[in-house]
C-alpha positions as CSV (number, residue, x, y, z in Angstrom):
1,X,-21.6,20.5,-11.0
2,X,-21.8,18.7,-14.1
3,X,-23.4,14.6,-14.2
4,X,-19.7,13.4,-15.0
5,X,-17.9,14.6,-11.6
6,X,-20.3,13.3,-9.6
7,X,-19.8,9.8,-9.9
8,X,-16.1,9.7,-11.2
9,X,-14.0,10.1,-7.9
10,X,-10.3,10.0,-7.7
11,X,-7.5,9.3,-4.3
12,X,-4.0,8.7,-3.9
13,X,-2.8,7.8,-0.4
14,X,0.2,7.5,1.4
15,X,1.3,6.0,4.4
16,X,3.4,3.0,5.5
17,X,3.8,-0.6,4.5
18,X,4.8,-4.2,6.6
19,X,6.5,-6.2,5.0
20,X,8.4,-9.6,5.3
21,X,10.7,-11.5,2.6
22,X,12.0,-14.7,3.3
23,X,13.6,-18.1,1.4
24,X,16.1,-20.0,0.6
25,X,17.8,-21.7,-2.4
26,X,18.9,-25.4,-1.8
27,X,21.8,-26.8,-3.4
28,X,22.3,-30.7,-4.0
29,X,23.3,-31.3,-0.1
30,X,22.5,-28.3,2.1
31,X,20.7,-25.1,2.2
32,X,23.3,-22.5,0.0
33,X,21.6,-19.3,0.6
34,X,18.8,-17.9,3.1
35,X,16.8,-15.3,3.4
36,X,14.9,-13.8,6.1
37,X,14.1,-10.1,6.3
38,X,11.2,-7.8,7.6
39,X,10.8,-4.1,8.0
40,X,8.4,-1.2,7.3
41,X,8.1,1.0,3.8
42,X,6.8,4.2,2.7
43,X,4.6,3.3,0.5
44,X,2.2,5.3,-2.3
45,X,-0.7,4.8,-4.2
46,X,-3.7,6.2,-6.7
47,X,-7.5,5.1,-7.2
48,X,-10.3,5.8,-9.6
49,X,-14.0,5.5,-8.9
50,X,-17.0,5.5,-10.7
51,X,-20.9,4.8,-9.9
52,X,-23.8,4.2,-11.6
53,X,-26.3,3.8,-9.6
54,X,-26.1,1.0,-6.9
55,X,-22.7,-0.6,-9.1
56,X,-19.6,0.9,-8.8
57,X,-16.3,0.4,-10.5
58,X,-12.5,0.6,-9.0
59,X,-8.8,0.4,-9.8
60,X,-6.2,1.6,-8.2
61,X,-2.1,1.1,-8.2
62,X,0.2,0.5,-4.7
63,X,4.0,0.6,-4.5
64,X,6.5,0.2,-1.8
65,X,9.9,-0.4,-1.7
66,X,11.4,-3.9,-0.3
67,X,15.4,-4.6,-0.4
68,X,16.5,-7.5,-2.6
69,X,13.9,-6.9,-5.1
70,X,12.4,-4.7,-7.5
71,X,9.7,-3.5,-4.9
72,X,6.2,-4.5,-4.8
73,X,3.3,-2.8,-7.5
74,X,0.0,-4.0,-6.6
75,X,-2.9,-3.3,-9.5
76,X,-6.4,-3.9,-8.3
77,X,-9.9,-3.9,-10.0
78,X,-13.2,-4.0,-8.2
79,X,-16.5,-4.4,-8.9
80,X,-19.1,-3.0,-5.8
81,X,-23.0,-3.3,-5.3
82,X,-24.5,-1.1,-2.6
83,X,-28.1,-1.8,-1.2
């Protein structure tokens, strides 16, 4: 195995997501609109890894569907020290 596959690792997963959305928009004299949902989503995502020596570097990318929006895309960046 060559020096570069062993400390570049790659994952997706898979599996479900909680959610819960709530709010409301107020108008001049009284609530006009509210919003209180909740529910569970499939929901999907993909990682990169790399080491050098005790440091290590991550990203990865999350999505899962919620209704009244656009859904939810986490990014994520991580820096790790092992002793």
């Amino acid at each position: 195995m060559d020096k570069q596959a062993k400390i570049i690792h790659t994952d997706g997963k898979a599996g479900g997501a909680r959610w819960t959305l709530s709010g409301n928009l107020q108008g001049p004299n009284s609530t006009l609109l509210a919003l209180n949902r909740s529910g569970t989503s499939f929901a999907w995502g993909a990682g990169i890894q790399a080491h050098w020596g005790p440091i290590g570097g991550r990203l990865e990318y999350e999505h899962f569907q919620m209704p009244y929006t656009d859904g939810a895309r986490l990014y994520t960046a991580a820096v790790t020290f092992t002793f």
